[in-house]
C-alpha positions, 0 to 999 in steps of 0.5 A: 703661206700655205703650199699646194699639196703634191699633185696625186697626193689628195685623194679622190674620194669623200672626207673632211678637210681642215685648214691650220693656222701658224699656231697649229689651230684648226681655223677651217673645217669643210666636208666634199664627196671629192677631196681632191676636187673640192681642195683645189677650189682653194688652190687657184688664182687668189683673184678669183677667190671670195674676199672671206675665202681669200682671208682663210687661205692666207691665214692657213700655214698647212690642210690635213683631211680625213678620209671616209666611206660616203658623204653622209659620214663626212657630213657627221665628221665635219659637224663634230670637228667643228663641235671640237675645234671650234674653227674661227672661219667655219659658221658658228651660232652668235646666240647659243642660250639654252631655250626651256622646255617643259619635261617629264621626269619619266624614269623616277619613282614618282615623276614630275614635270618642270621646267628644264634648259640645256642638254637632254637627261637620258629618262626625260620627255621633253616638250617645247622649246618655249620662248619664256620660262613663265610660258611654261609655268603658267600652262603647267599650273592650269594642267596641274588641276586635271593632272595633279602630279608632284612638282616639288624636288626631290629633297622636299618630297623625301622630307614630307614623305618623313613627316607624314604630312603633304605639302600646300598644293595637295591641300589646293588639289594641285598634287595627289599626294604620292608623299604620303601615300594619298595615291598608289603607284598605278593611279599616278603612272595613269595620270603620267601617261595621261599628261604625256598623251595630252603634250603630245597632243592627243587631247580629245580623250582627256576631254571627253573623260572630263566632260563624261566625269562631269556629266556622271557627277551632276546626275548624281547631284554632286554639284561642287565636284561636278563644277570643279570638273568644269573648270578644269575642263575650261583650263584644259581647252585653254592651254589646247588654244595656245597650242595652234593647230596647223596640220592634220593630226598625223603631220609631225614637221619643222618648218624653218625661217631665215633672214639674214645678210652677208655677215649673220643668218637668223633662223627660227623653227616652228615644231609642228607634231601631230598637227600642233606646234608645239614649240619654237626656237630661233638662233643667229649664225655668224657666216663668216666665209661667203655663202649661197642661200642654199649653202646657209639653209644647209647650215642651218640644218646641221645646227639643228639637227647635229644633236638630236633635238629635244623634241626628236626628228620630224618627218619632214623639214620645210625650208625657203631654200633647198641645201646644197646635197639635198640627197645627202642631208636627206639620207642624214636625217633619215639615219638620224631618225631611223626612217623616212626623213624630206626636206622641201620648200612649201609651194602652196596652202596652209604649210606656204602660210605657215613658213611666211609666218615663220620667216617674219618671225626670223626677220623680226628678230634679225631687225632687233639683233642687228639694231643691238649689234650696232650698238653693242660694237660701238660701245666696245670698240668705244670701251677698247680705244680708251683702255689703248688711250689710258695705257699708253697702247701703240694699238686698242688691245684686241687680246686681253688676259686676266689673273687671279690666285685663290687659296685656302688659308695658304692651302690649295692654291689655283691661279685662273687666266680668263680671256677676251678677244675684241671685248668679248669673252673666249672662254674655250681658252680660259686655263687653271694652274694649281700652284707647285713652288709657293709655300704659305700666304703669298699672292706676289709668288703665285702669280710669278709662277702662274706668268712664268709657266703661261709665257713659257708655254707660249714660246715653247709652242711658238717655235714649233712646227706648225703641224705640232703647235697647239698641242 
């Protein structure tokens, strides 16, 4: 059972706390302007405790801190403790999938768009997120006509660069050609800019340069170029309608939605830069303790904004409900984007609208995911019960640990454990084991030794103190 702390010994000043379980794993991580004042929440009469709270504390064997100079570093330290350690009582994203983007390529010799997910490559200009990959491949394939840059991989590109000859798309005027020499350097890094301007939404000078090529075209009774022009005018107006404006040109802001119950919050952000909105993402948190609605918009801010986002820092965030620390969140974005950042609840007008619509969309796929839930719990717990049923378990196994041996011809042989807890899998525990004692061809042998060192390892780290375990 966890023991205040002797009196004098917290300090009085910002940090980050984390509560510690029996096995010595971080369960808790919190942030506070006052250590001593925040900790002491925990430390009274367990009946006035929220349940979820109340279950924290009793799992918690010891708390540690941290101390630092201000709150926005304590900000910054929780969310990379919580990154590291995972802690199983801290808010946590139920849907981490990785969202497209469209992206350019920009540090390569020729660059390229395509589409790319997961974490951000240093020489990359991101656009989006999207909701669907075939989003972003059918608005490049109308831009390529006016923007007719290389979209092939590298390997296709050095092979068609040795054989001299292009690919189909240069045929259908889709690519210029930079393979095989058909455009220089400075023409296609032109036509780079160009296609970055347009994504940023700068789009009225590729309009008026297509309409001005065309009119030049059909007074010089070009008429094939001049229609060719036209049509990928027509494409160029049509991927700017799927860009919906909603602001004045210079406006560069999120705007975020929650739904949410006491268990789970769903969030979506609408990406709105120079007017447009230019991408959308939504997630699921998992709450977990108690939270207010400020408290859970706070969380949702640290979510999005803890790595920077694809799509950089906005000058301001609209959200249902101000966080908690408003002054601090505000100050943090602000370092984050090295200037100006506001956080603020639209009362009226266009950005009132945009939010609703926002918010529905959150709700909407709160509906569907609860829906899932429902039936995904079931059809584990179902799954559970009947393994208990078939092995003859006195309870439904909660924790389950799986083994294999791999070798190469009786070489190089590694055991792999994986992990599921309440059906699902944990694979922040997943473990290798490279094979010491076993000479040849011999699975029964391995995975002696493989059990021999898990269980081993287990009983070692049970015995020891609880401030030493898991290390």
């Amino acid at each position: 059972m966890l023991e205040r702390p002797p009196a004098g010994t917290i300090p009085d000043t910002p940090g980050s706390y984390q509560f510690k379980d029996a096995d010595g794993r971080v369960i808790y991580v919190g942030k506070a302007k006052s250590l001593r004042q925040r900790l002491s929440n925990y430390f009274q009469n367990p009946a006035n405790l929220p349940p979820r709270t109340f279950q924290m504390v009793s799992t918690a064997e010891s708390v540690e801190w941290i101390q630092v100079r201000n709150e926005v570093e304590a900000l910054m330290l929780e969310y990379s403790l919580i990154k590291q350690h995972r802690p199983r009582f801290n808010v946590r994203l139920v849907d981490d999938k990785s969202y497209p983007f469209l992206a350019v390529t920009v540090s390569d010799e020729w660059p390229r768009p395509m589409v790319m997910r997961g974490r951000r490559r240093k020489g990359v200009r991101y656009f989006g997120p999207y909701a669907h990959a075939y989003a972003i491949r059918d608005t490049l394939d109308e831009l390529l006509r006016t923007f007719p840059l290389r979209t092939c991989s590298d390997a296709k590109f050095g092979r068609h660069e040795r054989l001299g000859k292009p690919c189909l798309l240069f045929h259908i005027e889709k690519c210029a050609g930079p393979c095989v020499g058909e455009i220089d350097a400075e023409h296609y890094q032109r036509l780079v800019d160009e296609l970055l301007e347009f994504l940023d939404g700068d789009t009225e000078p590729v309009l008026q340069r297509l309409e001005t090529q065309m009119a030049e075209a059909a007074d010089a009774l070009e008429f094939e170029q001049a229609a060719r022009l036209r049509d990928r005018l027509a494409t160029v107006r049509r991927a700017i309608e799927r860009q919906q404006m909603v602001g004045d040109r210079r406006e560069d802001v999120d705007v975020i939605g929650i739904a949410e119950d006491e268990l789970e919050a769903s969030a979506q952000v609408f990406y709105v830069r120079k007017g447009r909105v230019v991408g959308r993402f939504g997630f699921l948190l998992d709450k977990v303790m108690d939270l207010t609605a400020e408290q859970t918009v706070a969380a949702v801010l640290e979510q999005l904004y803890g790595d920077e986002p694809a799509v950089g820092y906005p000058k301001s965030v609209l959200v249902p409900e101000l966080p908690e620390d408003l002054d601090v969140y505000q100050e943090w974005l602000t370092l984050q984007r090295g200037s100006r950042v506001d956080i603020r609840v639209p009362q009226r007008g266009p950005k009132r609208e945009l939010a609703e619509t926002v918010t529905r969309n959150a709700t909407e796929a709160f509906t569907r995911h609860r829906l899932k839930r429902a039936s995904d719990h079931n059809s584990r717990a179902k799954a559970l019960n009947e393994l208990q049923e078939t092995l003859g378990l006195p309870t439904a196994p909660l924790r389950i640990e799986c083994y294999d041996m791999s070798h190469l011809q009786g070489t190089d042989y590694v055991g792999s454990m994986v992990v599921l807890e309440d059906g699902l899998p944990r694979k922040q525990e997943y473990r290798r084991f490279k094979i010491r004692g076993v000479d040849g061809n011999d699975d029964f042998a391995a995975m002696e030794e493989v059990l021999t060192r898990r269980l081993s390892n287990y009983l070692a780290d049970r015995d020891k103190p609880s401030s030493e375990k898991g290390r």
